[in-house]
C-alpha positions as CSV (number, residue, x, y, z in Angstrom):
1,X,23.4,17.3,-27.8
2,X,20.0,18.1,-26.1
3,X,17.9,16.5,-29.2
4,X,20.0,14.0,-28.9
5,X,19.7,12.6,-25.8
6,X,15.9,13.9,-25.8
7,X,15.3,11.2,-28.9
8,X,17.2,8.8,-26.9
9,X,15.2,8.8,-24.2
10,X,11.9,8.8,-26.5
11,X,13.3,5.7,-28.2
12,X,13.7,4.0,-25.2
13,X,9.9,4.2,-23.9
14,X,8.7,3.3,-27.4
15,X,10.8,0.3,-26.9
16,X,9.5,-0.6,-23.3
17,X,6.0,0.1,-24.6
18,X,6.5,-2.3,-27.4
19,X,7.7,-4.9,-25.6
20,X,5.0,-4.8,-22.8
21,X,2.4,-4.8,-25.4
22,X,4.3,-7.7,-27.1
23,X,4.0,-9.4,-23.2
24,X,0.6,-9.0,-22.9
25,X,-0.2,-10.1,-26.5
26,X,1.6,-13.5,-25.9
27,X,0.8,-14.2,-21.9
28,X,-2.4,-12.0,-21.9
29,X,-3.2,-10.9,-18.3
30,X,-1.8,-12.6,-14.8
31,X,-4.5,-16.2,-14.0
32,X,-5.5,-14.8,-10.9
33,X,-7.4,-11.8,-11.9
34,X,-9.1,-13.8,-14.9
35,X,-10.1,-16.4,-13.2
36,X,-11.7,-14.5,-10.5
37,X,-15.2,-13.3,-9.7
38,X,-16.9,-11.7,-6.7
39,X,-19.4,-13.2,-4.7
40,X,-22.1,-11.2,-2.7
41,X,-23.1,-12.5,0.8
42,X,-25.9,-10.8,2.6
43,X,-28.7,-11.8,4.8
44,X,-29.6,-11.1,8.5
45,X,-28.7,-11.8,12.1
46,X,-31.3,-12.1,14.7
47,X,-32.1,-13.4,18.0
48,X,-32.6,-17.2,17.5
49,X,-35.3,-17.1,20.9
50,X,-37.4,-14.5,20.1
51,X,-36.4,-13.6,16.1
52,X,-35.2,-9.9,16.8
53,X,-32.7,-8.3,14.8
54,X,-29.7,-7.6,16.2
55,X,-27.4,-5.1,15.7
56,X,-23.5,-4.2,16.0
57,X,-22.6,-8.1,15.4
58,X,-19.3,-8.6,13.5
59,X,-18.8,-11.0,11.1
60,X,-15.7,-11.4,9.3
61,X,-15.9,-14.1,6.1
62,X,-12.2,-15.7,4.4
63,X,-11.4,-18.7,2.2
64,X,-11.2,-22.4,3.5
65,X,-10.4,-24.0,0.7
66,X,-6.9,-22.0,0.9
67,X,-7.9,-20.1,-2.4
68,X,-5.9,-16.7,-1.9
69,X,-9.0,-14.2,-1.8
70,X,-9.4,-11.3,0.6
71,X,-10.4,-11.7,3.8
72,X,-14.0,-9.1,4.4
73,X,-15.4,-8.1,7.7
74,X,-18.9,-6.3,8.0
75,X,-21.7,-5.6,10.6
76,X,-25.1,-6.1,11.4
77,X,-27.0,-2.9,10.9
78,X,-30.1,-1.6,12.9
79,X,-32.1,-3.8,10.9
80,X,-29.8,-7.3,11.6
81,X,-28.5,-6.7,7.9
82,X,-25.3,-7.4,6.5
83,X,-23.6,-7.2,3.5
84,X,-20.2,-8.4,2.3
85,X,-18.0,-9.3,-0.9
86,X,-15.5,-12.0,-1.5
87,X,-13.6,-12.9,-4.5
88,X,-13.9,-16.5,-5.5
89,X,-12.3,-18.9,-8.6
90,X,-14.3,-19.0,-11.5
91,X,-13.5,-22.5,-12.5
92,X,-14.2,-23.9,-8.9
93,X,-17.0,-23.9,-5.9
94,X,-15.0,-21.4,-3.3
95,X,-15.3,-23.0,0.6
96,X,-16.4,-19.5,2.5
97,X,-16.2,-19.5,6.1
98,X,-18.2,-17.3,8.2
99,X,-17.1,-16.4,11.7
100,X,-19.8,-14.1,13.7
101,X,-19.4,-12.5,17.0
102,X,-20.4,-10.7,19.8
103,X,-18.2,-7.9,21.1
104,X,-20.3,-7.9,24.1
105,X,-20.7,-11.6,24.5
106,X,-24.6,-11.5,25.0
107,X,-24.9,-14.3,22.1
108,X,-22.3,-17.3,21.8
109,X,-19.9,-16.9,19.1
110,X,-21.2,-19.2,15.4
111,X,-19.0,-19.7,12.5
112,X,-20.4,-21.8,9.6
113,X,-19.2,-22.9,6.1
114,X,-20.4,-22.5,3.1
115,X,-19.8,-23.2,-0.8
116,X,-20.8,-21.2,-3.6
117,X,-19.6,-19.5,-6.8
118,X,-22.2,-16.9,-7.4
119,X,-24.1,-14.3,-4.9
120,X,-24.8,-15.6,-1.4
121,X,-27.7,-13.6,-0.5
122,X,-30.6,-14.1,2.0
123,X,-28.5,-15.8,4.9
124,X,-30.2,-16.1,8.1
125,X,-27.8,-16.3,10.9
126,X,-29.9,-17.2,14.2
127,X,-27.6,-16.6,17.5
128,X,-28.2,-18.0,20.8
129,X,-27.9,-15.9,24.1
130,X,-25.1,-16.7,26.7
131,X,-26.5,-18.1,29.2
């Protein structure tokens, strides 16, 4: 009765393995994870009077264009430097927008929009002091 229900059970997985690997044949894999690809955004943030790094800024970078990719958040390093990923359409220009901000409000918040489909790197994010 043990080998019995022991085949059973063995049938049964070959059977859901078959038919998953029948699924995939015919749909092949879900649209959103083909279609996708990551874009890099990197650059610097510096003082837009006197062209100092700055460091500790937050910038946080999501879709505009209502394209469901993940919403990143990074921070400036020592050096003003950043870097960040996003996931974009393949088959379209994705709308990015980048918020950045001061958690000690010495520089006046700046969000700006931009549009690619491959690597965003070299940005040069200039903030103004609060007066």
């Amino acid at each position: 009765m043990k080998m019995y229900k022991w085949l059973r059970g063995l049938m049964k997985a070959s059977a859901l393995t078959t038919v998953m690997f029948i699924m995939q044949a015919c749909y092949g894999v879900p649209k959103n994870l083909e279609d996708s690809v990551e874009i890099r955004i990197c650059g610097y943030v510096t003082d837009k009077a006197n062209g100092q790094p700055l460091q500790g800024i937050h910038l946080h970078v999501f879709h505009a264009d209502g394209w469901s990719g993940c919403h990143d958040f990074g921070e400036s390093d020592e050096n003003g430097y950043f870097e960040m990923r996003q996931w974009g359409n393949i088959h379209r220009v994705s709308s990015l927008s980048i918020e950045v901000e001061d958690e000690e409000e010495n520089y006046l918040p700046f969000d700006t929009l931009v549009s690619s489909d491959t690597d965003l790197t070299g940005l040069k994010i200039k903030l103004v002091s609060n007066p």
